[in-house]
C-alpha positions as a Markdown table, in Angstrom:
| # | Residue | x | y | z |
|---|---|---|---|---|
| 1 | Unk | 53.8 | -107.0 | 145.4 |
| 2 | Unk | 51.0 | -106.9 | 142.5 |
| 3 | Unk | 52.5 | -107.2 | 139.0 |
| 4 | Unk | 51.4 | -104.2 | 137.7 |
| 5 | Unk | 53.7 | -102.6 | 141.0 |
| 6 | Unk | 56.8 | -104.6 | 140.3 |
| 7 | Unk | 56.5 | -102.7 | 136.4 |
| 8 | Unk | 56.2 | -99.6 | 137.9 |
| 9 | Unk | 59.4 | -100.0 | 139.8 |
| 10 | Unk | 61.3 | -101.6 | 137.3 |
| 11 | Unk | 60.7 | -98.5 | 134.9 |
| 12 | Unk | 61.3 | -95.6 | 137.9 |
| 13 | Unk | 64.7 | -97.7 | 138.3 |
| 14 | Unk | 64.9 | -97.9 | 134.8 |
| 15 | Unk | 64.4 | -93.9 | 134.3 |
| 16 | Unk | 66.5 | -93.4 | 136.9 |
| 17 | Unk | 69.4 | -95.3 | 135.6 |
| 18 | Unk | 69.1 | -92.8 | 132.5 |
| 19 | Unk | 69.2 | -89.8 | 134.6 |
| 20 | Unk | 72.5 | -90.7 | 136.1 |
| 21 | Unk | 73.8 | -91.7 | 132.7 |
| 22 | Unk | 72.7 | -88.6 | 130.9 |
| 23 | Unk | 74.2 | -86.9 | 133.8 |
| 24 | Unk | 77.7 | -88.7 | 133.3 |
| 25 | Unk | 77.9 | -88.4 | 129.6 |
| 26 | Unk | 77.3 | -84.9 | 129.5 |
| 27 | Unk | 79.8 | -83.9 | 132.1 |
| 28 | Unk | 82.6 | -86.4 | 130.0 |
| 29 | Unk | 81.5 | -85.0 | 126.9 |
| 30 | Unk | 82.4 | -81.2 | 128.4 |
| 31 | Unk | 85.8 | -81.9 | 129.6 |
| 32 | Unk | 88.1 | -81.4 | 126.8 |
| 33 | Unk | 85.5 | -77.9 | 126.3 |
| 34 | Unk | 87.1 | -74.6 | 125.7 |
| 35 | Unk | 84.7 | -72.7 | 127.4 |
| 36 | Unk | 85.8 | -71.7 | 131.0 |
| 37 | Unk | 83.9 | -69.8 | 133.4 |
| 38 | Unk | 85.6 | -66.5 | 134.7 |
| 39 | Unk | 86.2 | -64.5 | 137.9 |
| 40 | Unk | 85.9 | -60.8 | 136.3 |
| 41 | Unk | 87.4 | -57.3 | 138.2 |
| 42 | Unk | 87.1 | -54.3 | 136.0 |
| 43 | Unk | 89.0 | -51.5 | 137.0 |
| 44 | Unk | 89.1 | -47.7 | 137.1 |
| 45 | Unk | 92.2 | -45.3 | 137.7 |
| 46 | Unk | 90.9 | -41.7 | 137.0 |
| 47 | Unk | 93.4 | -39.2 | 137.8 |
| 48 | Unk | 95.3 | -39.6 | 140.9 |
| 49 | Unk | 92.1 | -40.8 | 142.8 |
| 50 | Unk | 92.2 | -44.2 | 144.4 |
| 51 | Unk | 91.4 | -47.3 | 141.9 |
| 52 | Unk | 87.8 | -48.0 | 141.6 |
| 53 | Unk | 87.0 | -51.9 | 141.8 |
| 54 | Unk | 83.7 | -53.9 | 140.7 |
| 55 | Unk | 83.3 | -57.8 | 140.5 |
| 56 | Unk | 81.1 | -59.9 | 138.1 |
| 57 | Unk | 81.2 | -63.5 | 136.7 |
| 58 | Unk | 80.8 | -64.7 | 133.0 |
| 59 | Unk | 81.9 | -67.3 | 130.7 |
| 60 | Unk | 84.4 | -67.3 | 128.1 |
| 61 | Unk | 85.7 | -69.5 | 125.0 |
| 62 | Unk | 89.2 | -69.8 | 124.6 |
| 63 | Unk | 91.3 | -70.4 | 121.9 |
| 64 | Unk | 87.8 | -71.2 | 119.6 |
| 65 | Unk | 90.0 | -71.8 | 116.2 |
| 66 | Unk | 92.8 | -73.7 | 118.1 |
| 67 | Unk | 95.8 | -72.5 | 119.6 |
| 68 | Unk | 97.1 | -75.3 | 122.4 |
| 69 | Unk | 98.3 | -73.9 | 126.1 |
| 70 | Unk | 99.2 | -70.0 | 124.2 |
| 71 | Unk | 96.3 | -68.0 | 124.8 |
| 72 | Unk | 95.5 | -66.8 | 121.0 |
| 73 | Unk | 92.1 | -65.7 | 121.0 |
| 74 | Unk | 89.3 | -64.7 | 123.3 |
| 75 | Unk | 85.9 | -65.1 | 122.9 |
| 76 | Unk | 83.6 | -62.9 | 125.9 |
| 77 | Unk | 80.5 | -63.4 | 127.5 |
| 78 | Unk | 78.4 | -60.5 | 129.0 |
| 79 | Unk | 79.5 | -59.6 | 132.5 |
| 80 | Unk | 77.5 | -58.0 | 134.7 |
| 81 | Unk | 79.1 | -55.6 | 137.1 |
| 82 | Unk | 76.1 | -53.5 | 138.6 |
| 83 | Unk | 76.6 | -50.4 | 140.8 |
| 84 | Unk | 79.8 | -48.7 | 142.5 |
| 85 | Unk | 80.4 | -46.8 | 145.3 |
| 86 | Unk | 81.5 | -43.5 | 145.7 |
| 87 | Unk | 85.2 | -42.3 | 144.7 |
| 88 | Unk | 86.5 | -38.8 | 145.8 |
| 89 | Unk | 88.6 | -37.0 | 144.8 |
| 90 | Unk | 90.5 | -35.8 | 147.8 |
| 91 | Unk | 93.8 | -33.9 | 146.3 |
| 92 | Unk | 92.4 | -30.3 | 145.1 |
| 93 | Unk | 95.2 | -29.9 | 143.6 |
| 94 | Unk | 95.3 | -32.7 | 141.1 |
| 95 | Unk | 91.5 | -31.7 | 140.0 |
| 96 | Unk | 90.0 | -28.8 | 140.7 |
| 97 | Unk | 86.6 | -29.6 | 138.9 |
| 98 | Unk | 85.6 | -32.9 | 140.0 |
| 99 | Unk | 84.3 | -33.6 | 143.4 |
| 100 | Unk | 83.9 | -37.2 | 143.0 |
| 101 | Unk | 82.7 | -40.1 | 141.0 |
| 102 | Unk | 80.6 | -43.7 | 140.8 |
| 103 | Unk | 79.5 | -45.6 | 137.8 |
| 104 | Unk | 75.5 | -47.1 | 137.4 |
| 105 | Unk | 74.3 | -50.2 | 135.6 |
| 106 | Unk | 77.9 | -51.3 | 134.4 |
| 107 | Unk | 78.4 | -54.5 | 132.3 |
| 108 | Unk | 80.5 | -55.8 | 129.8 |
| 109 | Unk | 78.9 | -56.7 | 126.8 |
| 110 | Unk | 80.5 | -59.7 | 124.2 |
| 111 | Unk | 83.0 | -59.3 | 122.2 |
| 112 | Unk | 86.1 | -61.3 | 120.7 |
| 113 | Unk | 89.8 | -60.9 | 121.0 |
| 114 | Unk | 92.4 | -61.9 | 118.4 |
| 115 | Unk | 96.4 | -61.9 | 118.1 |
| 116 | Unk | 96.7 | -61.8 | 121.7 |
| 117 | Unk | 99.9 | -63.6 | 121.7 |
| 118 | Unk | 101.5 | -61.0 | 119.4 |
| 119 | Unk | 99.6 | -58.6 | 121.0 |
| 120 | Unk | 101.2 | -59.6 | 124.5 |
| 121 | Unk | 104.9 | -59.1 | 124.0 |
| 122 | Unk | 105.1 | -56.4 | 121.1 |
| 123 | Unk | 103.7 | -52.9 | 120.9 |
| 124 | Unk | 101.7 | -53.8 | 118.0 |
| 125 | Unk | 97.7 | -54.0 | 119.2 |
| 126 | Unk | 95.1 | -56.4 | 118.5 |
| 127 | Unk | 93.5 | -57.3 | 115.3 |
| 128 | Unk | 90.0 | -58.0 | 117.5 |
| 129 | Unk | 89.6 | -55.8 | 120.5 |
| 130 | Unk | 85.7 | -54.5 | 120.9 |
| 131 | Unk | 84.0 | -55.4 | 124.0 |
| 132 | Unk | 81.7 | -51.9 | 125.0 |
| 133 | Unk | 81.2 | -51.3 | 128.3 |
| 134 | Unk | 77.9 | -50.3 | 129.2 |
| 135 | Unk | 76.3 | -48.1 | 132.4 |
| 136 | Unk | 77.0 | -44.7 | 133.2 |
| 137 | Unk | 79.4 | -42.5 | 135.1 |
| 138 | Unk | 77.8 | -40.1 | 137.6 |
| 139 | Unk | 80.3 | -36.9 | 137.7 |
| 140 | Unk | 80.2 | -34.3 | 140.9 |
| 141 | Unk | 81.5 | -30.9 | 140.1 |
| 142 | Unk | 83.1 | -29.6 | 143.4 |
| 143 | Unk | 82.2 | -25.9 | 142.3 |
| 144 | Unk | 78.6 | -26.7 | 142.1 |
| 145 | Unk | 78.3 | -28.1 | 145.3 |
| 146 | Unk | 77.6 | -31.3 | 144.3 |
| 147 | Unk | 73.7 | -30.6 | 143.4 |
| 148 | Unk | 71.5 | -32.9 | 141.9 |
| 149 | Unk | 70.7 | -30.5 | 138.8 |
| 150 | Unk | 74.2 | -30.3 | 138.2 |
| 151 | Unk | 75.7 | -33.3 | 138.1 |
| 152 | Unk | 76.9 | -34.7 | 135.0 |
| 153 | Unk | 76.1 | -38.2 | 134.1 |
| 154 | Unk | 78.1 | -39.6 | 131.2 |
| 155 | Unk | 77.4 | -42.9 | 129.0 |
| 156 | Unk | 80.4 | -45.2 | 129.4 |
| 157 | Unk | 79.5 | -46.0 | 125.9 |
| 158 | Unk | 76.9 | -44.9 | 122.9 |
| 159 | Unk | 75.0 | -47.6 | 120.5 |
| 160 | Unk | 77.8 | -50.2 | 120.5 |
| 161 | Unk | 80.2 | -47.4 | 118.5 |
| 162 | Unk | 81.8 | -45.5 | 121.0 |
| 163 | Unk | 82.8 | -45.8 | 124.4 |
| 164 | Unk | 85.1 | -47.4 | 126.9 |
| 165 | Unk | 86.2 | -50.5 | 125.1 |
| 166 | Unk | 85.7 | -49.6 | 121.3 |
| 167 | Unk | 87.4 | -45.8 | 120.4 |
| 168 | Unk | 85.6 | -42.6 | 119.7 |
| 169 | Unk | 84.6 | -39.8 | 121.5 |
| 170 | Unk | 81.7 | -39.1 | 124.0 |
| 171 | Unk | 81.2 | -35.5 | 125.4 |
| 172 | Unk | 78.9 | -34.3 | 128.5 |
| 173 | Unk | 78.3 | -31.1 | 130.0 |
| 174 | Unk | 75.1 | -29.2 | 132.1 |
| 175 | Unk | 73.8 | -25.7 | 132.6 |
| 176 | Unk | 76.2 | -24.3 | 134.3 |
| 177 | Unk | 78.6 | -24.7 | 130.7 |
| 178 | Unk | 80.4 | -27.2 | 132.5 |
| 179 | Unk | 81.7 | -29.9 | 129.3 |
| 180 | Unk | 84.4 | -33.0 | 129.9 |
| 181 | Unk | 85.0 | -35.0 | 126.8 |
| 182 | Unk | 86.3 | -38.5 | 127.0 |
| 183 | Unk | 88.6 | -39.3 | 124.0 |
| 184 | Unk | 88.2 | -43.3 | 124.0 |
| 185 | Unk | 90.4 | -46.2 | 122.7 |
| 186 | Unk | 90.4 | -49.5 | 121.8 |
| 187 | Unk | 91.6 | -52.7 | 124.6 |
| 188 | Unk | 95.0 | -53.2 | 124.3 |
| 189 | Unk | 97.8 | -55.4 | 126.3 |
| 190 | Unk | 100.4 | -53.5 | 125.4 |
| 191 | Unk | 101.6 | -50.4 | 127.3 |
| 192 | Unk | 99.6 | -47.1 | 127.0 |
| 193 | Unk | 100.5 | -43.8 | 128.2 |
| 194 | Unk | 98.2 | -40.6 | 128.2 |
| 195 | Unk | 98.4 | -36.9 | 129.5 |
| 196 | Unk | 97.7 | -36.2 | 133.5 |
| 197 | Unk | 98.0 | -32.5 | 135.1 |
| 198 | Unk | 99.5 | -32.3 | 138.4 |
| 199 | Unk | 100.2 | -29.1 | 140.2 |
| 200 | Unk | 103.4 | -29.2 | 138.4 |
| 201 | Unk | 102.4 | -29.6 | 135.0 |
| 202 | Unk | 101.6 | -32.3 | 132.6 |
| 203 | Unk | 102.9 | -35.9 | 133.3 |
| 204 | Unk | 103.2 | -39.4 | 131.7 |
| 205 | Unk | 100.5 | -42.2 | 133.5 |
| 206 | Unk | 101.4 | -45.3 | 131.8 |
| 207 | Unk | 99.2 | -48.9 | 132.3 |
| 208 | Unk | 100.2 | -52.1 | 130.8 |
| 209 | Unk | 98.3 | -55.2 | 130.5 |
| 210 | Unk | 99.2 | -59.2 | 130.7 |
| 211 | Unk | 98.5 | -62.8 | 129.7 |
| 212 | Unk | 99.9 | -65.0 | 131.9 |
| 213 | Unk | 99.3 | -68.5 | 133.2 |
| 214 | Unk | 98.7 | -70.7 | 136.4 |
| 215 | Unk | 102.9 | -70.0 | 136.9 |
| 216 | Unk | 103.0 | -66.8 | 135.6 |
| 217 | Unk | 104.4 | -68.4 | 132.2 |
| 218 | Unk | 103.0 | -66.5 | 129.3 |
| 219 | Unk | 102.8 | -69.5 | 127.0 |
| 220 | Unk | 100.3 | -70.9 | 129.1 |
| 221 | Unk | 97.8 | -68.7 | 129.8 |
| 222 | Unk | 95.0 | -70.7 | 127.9 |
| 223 | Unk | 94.9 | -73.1 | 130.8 |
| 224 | Unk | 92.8 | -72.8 | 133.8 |
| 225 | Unk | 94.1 | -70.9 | 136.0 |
| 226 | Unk | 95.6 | -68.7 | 133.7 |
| 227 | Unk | 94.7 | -65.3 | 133.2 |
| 228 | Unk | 94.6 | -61.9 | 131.2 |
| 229 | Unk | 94.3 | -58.2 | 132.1 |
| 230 | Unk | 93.1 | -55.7 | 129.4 |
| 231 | Unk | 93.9 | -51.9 | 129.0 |
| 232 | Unk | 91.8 | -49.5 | 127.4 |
| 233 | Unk | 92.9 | -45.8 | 127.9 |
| 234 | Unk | 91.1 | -42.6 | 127.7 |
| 235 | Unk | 92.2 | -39.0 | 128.0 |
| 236 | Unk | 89.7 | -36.9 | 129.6 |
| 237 | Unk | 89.6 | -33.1 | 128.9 |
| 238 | Unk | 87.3 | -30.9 | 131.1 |
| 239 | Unk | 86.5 | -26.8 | 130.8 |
| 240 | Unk | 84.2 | -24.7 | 130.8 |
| 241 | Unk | 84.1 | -23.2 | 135.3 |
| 242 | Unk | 84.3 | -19.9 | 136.7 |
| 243 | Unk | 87.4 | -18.9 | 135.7 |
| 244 | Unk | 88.2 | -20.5 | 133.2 |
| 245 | Unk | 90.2 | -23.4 | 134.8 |
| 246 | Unk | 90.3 | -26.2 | 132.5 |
| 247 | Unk | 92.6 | -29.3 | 133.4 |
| 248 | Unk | 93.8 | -33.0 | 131.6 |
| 249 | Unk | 93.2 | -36.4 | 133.6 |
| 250 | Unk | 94.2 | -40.2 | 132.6 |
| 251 | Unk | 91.5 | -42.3 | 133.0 |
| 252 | Unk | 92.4 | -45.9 | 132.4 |
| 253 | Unk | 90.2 | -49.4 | 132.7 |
| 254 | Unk | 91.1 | -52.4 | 133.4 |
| 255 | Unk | 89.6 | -55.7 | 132.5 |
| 256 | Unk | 90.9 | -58.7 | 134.4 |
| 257 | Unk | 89.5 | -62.1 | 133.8 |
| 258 | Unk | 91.3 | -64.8 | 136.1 |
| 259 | Unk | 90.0 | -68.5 | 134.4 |
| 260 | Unk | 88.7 | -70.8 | 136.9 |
| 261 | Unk | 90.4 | -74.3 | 137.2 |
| 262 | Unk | 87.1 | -76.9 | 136.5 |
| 263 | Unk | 87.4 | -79.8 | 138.8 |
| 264 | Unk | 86.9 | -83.2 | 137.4 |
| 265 | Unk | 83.5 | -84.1 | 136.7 |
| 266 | Unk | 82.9 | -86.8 | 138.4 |
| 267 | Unk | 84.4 | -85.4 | 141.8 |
| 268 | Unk | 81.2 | -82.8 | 141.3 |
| 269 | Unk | 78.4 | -85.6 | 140.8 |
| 270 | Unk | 80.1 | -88.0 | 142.9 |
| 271 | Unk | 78.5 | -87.3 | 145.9 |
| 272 | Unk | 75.1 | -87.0 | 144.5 |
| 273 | Unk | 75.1 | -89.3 | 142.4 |
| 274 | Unk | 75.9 | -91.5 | 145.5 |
| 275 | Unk | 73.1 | -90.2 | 147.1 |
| 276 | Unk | 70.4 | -90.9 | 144.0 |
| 277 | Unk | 72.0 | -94.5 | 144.0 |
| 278 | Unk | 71.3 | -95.2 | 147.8 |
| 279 | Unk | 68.1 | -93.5 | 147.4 |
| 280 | Unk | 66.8 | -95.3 | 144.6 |
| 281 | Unk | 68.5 | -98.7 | 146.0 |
| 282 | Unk | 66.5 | -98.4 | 149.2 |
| 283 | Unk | 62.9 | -97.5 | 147.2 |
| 284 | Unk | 63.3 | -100.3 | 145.2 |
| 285 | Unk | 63.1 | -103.0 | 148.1 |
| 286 | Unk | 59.8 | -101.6 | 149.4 |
């Protein structure tokens, strides 16, 4: 082997040696990290219809000022949700307007959570609790047959200031005078209740949400493996058909993010960095 070949070799083994040690150092320098990545399901209960689900994935910080294995505070990532299918509404008797339902474009967008400790175990609601949720919901009116010039599509939230996830009020309508207003409210873990007609009358619908840990155990749910389920409510008021029927749903959404247990490191670059080892083991005897 020329000399100039040997030097050659000697600096690929020498580069290579770097990669594996950049590689090392970076994944010990992330594992006492508080940012976890997250399984996401965000879901819908309108009315008495059945539960609408989506999935998405994201990254969050836990506990960024401090707070041990008691989940304090809750820094959020964007989650992308995408499209639904279609949900029907099969009971004419619970709503007489609406035909069915599906949601376009949805994400979560960041946002931070505070006092969820306190938050979790008293009635009193959180000091943080924005996170909008973007997309829109695509309503079909069952008196209108469900046409594509009278369906009402409805922003799941406006500008960052009103919406699922924040408060305030958002109102949509069409030609035909149709108009449903959705009366927003913040996230929340503790219990929330809103109006819902039946054929009876007016009920209570009540949703509750939770932080929890790996066991269940509430002052653990910082850990991986823990997770936390948030509630944000809205009462939805809809008029304005031949007749002049008019009716009351519940609509409540659900944000669950389940934390996902890291493995160690080293059990993730083991095997290739075994197989760069060999490789480069085997190129340097030629």
């Amino acid at each position: 082997m020329t000399p100039g070949r040997a030097a050659r070799r000697r600096h690929a083994a020498i580069g290579f040696a770097s990669v594996i040690g950049a590689l090392v150092v970076g994944a010990a320098s992330g594992a006492g990290a508080t940012v976890m990545d997250v399984v996401a399901t965000l879901t819908v209960e309108y009315g008495t219809t059945a539960p609408l689900y989506m999935s998405g994935v994201g990254v969050v910080t836990v506990n960024p000022s401090g707070g041990g294995d008691r989940l304090i505070s809750l820094q959020v990532g964007p989650i992308y949700f995408g499209d639904s299918d279609s949900v029907l509404f099969t009971d004419p008797n619970v709503n007489a307007l609406v035909k069915s339902y599906d949601l376009r474009g949805v994400s979560a967008q960041s946002g931070f959570f505070f006092d969820l400790s306190h938050a979790a175990t008293s009635p009193a609601k959180l000091t943080q609790n924005t996170l909008p949720i973007s997309g829109i919901a695509r309503i079909c009116l069952l008196f209108s047959g469900c046409l594509s010039t009278t369906t009402v599509e409805v922003d799941l939230s406006q500008n960052g200031t009103r919406g699922i996830g924040i408060g305030g009020t958002i109102t949509a309508g069409n030609t035909t005078g149709f108009r449903v207003s959705f009366h927003h409210a913040p996230w929340q873990l503790a219990p929330a209740t809103l109006d819902q007609s039946t054929v009876g009358g007016i009920i209570t619908a009540m949703a509750t949400g939770y932080a929890r840990g790996p066991l269940s155990n509430t002052s653990t749910a910082a850990k991986a493996g823990g997770s936390i389920q948030l509630i944000a409510p809205t009462q939805v008021f809809t008029e304005g058909v031949p007749g002049g029927y008019s009716d009351t749903q519940a609509l409540f959404t659900r944000l669950t993010l389940n934390f996902v247990p890291e493995p160690a490191a080293m059990l993730l670059l083991g095997p290739g960095v075994v197989s760069l080892v060999l490789l480069g083991r085997r190129r340097m005897r030629r």
